[in-house]
C-alpha positions as CSV (number, residue, x, y, z in Angstrom):
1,X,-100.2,241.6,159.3
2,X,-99.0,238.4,157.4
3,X,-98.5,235.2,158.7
4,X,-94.5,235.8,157.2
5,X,-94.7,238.8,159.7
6,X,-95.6,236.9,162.7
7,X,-93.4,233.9,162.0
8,X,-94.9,230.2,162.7
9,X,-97.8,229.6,165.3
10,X,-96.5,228.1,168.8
11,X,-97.6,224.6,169.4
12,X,-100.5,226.3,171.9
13,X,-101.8,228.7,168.4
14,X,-104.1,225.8,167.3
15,X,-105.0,224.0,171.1
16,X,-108.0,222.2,170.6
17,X,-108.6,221.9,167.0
18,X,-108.6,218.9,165.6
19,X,-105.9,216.8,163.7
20,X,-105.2,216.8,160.1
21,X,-106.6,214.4,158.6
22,X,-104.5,211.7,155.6
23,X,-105.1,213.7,153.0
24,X,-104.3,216.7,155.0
25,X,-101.0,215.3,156.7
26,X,-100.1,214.4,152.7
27,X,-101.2,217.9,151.5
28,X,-98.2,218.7,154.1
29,X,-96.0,216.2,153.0
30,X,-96.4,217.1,149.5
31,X,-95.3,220.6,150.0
32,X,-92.3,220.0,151.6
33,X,-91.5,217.4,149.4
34,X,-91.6,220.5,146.7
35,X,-89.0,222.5,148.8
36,X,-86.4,219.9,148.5
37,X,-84.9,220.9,145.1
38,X,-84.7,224.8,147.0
39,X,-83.0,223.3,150.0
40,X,-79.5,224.5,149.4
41,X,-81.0,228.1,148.0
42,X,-82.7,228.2,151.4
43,X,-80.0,226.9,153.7
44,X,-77.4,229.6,151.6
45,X,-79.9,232.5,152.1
46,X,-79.9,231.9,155.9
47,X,-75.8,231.4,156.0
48,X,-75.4,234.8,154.0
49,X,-78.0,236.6,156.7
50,X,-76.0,235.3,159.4
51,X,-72.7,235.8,158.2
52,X,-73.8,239.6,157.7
53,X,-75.3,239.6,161.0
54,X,-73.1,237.5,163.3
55,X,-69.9,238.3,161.0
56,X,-68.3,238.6,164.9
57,X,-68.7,234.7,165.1
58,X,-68.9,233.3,161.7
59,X,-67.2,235.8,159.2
60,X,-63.6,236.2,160.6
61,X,-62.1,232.9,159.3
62,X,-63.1,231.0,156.0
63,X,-62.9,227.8,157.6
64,X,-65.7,228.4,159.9
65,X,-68.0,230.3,157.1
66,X,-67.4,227.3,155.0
67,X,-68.2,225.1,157.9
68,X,-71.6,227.0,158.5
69,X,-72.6,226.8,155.0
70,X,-72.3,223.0,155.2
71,X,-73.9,222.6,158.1
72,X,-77.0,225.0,157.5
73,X,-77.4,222.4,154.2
74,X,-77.3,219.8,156.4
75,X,-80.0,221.0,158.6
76,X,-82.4,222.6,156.1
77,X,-82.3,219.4,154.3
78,X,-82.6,217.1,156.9
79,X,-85.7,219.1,158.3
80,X,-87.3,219.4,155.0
81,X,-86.7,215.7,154.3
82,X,-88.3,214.4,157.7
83,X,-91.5,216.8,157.2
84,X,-92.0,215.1,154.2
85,X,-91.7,211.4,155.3
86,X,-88.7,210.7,153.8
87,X,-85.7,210.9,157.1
88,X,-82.6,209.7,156.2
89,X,-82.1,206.2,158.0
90,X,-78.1,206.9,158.1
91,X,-78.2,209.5,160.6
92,X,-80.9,211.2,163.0
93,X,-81.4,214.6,162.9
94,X,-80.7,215.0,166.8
95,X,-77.1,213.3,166.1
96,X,-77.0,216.4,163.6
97,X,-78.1,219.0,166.5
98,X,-76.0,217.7,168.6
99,X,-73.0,217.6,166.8
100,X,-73.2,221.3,166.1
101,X,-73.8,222.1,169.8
102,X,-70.5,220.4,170.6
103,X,-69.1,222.1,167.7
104,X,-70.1,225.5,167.7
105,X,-68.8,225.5,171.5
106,X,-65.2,224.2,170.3
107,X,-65.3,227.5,168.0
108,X,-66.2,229.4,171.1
109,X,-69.5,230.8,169.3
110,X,-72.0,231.7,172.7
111,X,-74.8,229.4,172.9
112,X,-77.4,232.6,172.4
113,X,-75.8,233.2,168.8
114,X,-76.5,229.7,167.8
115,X,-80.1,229.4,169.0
116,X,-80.8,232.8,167.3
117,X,-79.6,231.2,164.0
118,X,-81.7,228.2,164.7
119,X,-84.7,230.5,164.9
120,X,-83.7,232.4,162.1
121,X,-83.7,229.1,159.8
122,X,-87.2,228.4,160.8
123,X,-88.4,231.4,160.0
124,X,-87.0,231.7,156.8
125,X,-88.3,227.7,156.2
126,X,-91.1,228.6,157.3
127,X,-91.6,231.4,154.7
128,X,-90.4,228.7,151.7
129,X,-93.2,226.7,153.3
130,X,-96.0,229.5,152.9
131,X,-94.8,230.4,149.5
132,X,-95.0,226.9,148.0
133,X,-98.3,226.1,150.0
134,X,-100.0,228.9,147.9
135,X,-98.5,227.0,144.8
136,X,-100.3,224.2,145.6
137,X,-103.4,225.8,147.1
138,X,-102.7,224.4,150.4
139,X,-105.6,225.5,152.7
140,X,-104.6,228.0,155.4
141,X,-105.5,225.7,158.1
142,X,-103.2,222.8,157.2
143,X,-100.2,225.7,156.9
144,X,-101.0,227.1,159.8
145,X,-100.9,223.3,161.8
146,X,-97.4,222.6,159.9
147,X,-96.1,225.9,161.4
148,X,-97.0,224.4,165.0
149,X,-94.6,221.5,164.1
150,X,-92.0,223.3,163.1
151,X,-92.0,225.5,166.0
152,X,-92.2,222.3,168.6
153,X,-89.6,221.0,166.8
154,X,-87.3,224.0,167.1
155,X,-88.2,224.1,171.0
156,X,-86.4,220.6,170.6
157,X,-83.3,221.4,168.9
158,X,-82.9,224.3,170.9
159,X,-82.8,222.0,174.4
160,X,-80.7,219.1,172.1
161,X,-78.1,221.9,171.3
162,X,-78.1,223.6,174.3
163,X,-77.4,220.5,176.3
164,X,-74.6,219.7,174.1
165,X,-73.2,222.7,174.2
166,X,-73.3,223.0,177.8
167,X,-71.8,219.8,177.7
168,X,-69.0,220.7,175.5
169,X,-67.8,224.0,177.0
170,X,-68.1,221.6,180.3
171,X,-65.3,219.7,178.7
172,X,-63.0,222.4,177.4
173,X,-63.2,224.2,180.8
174,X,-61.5,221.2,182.2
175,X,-59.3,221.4,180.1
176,X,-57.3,218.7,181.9
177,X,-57.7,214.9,180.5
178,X,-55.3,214.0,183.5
179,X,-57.9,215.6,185.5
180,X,-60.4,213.6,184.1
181,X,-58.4,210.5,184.6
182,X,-57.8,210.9,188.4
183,X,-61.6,211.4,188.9
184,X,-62.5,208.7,187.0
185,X,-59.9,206.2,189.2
186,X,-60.8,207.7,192.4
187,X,-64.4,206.9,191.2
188,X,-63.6,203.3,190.5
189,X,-61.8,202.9,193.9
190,X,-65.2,203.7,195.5
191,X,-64.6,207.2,196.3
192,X,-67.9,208.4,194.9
193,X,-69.4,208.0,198.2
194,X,-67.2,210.6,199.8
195,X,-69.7,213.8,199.0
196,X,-66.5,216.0,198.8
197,X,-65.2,213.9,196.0
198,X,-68.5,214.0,194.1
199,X,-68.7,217.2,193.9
200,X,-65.5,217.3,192.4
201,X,-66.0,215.0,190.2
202,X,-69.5,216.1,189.1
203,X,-67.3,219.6,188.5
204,X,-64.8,217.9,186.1
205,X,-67.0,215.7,184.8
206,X,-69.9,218.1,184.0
207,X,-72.4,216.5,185.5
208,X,-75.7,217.3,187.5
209,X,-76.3,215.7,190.9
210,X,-79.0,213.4,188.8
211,X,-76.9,212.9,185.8
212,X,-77.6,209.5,184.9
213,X,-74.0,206.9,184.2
214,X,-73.5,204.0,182.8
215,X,-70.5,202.1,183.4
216,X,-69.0,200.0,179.9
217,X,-65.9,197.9,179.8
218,X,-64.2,196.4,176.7
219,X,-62.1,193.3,176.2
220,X,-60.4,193.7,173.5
221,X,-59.6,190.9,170.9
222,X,-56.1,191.9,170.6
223,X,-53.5,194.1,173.0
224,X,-55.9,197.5,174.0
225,X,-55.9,199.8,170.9
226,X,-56.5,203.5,172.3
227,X,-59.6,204.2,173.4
228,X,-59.8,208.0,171.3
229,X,-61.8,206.8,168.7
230,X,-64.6,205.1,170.6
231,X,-64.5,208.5,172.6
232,X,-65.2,210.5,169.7
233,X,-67.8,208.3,168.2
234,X,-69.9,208.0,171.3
235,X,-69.1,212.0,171.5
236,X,-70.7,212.4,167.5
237,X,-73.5,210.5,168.9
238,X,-74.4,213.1,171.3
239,X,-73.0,211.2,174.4
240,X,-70.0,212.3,176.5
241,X,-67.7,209.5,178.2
242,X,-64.5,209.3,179.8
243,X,-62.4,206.2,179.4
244,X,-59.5,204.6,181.7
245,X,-57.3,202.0,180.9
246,X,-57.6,198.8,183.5
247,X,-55.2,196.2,183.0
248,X,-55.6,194.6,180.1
249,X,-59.3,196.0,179.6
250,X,-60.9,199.6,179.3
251,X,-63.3,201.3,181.8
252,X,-65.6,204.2,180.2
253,X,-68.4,206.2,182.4
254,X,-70.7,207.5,180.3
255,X,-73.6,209.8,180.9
256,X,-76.5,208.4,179.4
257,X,-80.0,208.3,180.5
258,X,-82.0,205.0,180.7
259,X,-83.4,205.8,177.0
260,X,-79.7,206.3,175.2
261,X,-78.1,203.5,176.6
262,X,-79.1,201.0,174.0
263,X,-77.7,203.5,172.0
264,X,-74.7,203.8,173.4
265,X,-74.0,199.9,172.9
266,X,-75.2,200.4,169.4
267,X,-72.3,202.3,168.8
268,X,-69.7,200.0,170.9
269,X,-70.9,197.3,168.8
270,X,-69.8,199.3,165.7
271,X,-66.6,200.5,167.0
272,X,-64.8,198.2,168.5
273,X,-63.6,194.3,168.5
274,X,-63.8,192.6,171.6
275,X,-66.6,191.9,174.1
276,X,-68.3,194.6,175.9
277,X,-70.5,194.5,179.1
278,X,-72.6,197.7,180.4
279,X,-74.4,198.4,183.6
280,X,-76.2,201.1,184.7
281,X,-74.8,203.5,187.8
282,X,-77.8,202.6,190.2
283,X,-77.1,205.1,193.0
284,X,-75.2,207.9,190.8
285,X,-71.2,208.0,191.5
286,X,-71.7,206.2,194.7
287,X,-72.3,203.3,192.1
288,X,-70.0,203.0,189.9
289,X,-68.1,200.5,191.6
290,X,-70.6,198.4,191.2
291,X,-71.5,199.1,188.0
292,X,-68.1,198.5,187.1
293,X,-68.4,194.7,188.7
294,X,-71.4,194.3,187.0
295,X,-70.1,195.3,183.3
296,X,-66.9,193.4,184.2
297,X,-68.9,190.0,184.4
298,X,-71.6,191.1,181.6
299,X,-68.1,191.3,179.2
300,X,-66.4,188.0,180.6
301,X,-69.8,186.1,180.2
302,X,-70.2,186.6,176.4
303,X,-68.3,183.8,174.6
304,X,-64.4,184.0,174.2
305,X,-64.1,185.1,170.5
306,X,-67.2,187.5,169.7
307,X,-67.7,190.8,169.1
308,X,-70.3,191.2,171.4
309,X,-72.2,193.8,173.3
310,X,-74.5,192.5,176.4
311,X,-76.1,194.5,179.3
312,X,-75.8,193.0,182.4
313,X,-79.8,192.5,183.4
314,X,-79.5,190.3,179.6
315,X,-77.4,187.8,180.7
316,X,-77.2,187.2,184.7
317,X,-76.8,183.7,185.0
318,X,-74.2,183.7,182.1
319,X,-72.5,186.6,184.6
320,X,-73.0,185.0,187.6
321,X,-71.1,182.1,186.0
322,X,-68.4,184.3,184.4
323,X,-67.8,185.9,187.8
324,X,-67.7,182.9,190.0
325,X,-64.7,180.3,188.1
326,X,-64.2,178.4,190.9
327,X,-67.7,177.5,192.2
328,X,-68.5,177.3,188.4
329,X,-65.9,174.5,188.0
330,X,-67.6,172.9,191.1
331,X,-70.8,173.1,189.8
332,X,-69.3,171.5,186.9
333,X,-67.8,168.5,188.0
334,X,-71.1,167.8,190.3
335,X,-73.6,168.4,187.7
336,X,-72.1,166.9,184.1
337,X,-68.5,165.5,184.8
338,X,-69.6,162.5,183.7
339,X,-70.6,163.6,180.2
340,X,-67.6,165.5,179.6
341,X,-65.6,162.0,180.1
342,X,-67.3,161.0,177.0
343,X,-65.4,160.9,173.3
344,X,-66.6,161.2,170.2
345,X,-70.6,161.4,169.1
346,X,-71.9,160.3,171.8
347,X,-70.7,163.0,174.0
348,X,-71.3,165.3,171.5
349,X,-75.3,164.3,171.0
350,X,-75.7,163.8,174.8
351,X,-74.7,167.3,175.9
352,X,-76.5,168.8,172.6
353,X,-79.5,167.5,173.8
354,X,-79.3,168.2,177.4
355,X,-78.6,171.9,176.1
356,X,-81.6,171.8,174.0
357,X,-84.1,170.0,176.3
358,X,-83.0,172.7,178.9
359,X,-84.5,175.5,177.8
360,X,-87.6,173.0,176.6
361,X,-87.7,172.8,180.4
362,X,-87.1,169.6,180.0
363,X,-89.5,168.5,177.2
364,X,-88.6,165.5,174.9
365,X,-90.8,166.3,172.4
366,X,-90.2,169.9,172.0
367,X,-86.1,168.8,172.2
368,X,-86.7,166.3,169.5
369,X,-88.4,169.1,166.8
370,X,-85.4,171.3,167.6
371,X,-83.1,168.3,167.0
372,X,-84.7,167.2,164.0
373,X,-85.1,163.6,165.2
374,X,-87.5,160.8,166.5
375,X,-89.1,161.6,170.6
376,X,-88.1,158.2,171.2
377,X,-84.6,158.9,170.5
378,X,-84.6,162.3,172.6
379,X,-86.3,160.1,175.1
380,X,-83.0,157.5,175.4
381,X,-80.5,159.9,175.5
382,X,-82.2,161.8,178.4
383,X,-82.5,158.8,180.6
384,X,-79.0,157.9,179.8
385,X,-78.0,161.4,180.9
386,X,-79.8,161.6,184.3
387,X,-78.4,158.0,184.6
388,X,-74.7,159.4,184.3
389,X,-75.4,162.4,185.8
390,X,-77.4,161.3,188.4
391,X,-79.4,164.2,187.8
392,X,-83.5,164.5,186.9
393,X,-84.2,167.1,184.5
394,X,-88.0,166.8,186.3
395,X,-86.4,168.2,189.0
396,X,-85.9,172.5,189.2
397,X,-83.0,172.3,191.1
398,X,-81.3,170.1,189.3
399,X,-82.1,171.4,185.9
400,X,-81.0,174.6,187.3
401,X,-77.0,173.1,188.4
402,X,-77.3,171.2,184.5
403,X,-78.4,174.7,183.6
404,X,-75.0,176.9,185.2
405,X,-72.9,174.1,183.9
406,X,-73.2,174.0,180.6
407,X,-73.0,177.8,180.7
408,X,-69.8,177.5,182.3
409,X,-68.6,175.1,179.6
410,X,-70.3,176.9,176.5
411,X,-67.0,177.9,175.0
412,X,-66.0,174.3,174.9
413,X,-69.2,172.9,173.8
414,X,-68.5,172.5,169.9
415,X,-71.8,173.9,168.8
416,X,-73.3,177.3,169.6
417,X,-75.6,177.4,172.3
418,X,-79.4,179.2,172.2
């Protein structure tokens, strides 16, 4: 029997052999480099199999064969193009999965029909592979170790797509964005802690009992656009979120594990103008009042004016600040007062430098390299600010109050701070 019989070796085929060496891992490279100029004659081959076979699903209307064409392009090239080093840095390939997932479910194509395709492309890859590799005399051994990847890697599309098109058909069984909206409000009023509630809401939501949420909030620079396209971008990026307008702000809950949340503010940061704070959901829906507080202060900290994202563990005394106004003004008047009731340059050089000799803990000379000027000079206006101030920058606490305050008075400062 042929190895085009049996179709590629599971990850387990080869256990215990050793790994390919550079030239061998290039010998791989190389081959599937040579398959790129047949990547649409492959990815067409497969879509005319399947539209034979599956004509149920993908044959009744031409927008969806055309749509399945396209697609089957996208993922034979994008698969031949990271086995041979060369991934396209403008979009990852699990992006790609999931976006079928979610699409294929809106078309109401069972998730069963799209995995078999998926299998289906990898076989037929895989038989480009062995028929190029005897081009190139590739030895059998290297093949055979190239087939393992590509069978681990279709284990991973398979769970990426399945996911999303649990996710997806999740959505459209709700079928209610009013639905959506109640449970994310009753959520935010702390009702997550009522286990009837969160099992409701986990229902509409389409989440697990150890879904992992992040909580995002977004002031906006001008009167709150709607929300629908930073919904559908997070959506493309394989992330599902609900949004809820708040006042003058939105409120999104997201489900994202700890390892896509930087992703997820990746795409905030591309999407919309305004400042955005995130927090994770600590203790599941129970949390997300919480989390809400916390995103709240992480978006009021970042400076008035930016187009900023921020996490709340990245900026907690900036937060703590943002979240307190009135102790912050206290702390204000106590700790610099009388440096703000200077004019001109010298309040300007005074609080630049107690900003910058700050976060030297204190230290003239590594203030004075930052400043681009003479120690001795750095030196002066120190002592004249602890004299004004009344405050010792040898001393933790104090640098700590001198700290908060000129947080709190950042946006006025005239320079950027650190």
């Amino acid at each position: 029997m042929s190895q085009q019989d049996v179709g590629p070796p599971r990850p387990d085929d080869r256990a215990g052999q050793p790994a390919l060496s550079p030239a061998e891992q290039a010998q791989i490279a190389d081959a599937f480099a040579a398959l790129l100029p047949r990547s649409n004659h492959i990815a067409d081959a497969i879509t005319d199999h399947l539209l034979d076979v599956e004509r149920t699903w993908y044959g009744d209307g031409r927008q969806v064969s055309a749509e399945l064409r396209a697609s089957t392009r996208a993922h034979i090239q994008r698969g031949i193009e990271r086995m041979a080093g060369r991934p396209d840095s403008s979009r990852r390939a699990v992006d790609l999965w999931r976006e079928t997932g979610r699409r294929r479910a809106q078309q109401g194509i069972p998730v069963a029909v799209v995995l078999s395709a998926y299998s289906y492309g990898t076989r037929r890859l895989w038989d480009a592979l062995l028929e190029v590799g005897q081009e190139l005399d590739v030895p059998a051994s290297v093949l055979l170790h190239a087939g393992q990847v590509l069978w681990s890697d279709l284990d991973v599309q398979s769970h990426t797509l399945r996911e999303s098109h649990r996710r997806e058909e999740l959505v459209l069984e709700s079928g209610d964005p009013a639905q959506a909206a109640r449970v994310l409000d009753g959520l935010l009023r702390g009702m997550g802690s009522d286990p009837q509630f969160a099992a409701e809401a986990r229902h509409v939501l389409g989440l697990t009992a150890d879904s992992a949420l992040m909580c995002l909030v977004w002031l906006p620079e001008e009167p709150l656009p709607s929300v629908a396209v930073v919904r559908e971008r997070l959506q493309n990026a394989g992330v599902q979120a609900w949004w809820r307008v708040h006042g003058e702000y939105a409120v999104g809950l997201a489900a994202a594990v700890p390892g896509e949340q930087a992703r997820v503010r990746a795409v905030m940061a591309r999407s919309v103008r305004g400042q955005v704070g995130t927090a994770a959901c600590r203790h599941g829906l129970a949390g997300v009042v919480a989390a809400h507080t916390h995103a709240l202060a992480a978006a009021s900290s970042l400076p008035r004016g930016s187009h900023s994202v921020a996490d709340i563990t990245e900026c907690l005394p900036e937060a703590l600040v943002a979240s307190a106004p009135e102790l912050s003004a206290l702390i204000v008047e106590e700790a610099i007062e009388p440096l703000l009731g200077l004019t001109g340059v010298t309040r300007q050089s005074l609080l630049e430098t107690l900003v910058v000799a700050l976060r030297h803990g204190g230290s003239a000379t590594a203030a004075a390299e930052d400043l681009m000027c003479h120690r001795n000079t750095v030196v002066y206006r120190i002592k004249r600010i602890e004299q004004l101030t009344g405050r010792s920058l040898d001393d933790p606490r104090d640098r700590l109050l001198l700290s908060l305050a000129t947080i709190a008075i950042r946006d006025d400062l005239g320079f950027e701070m650190p």
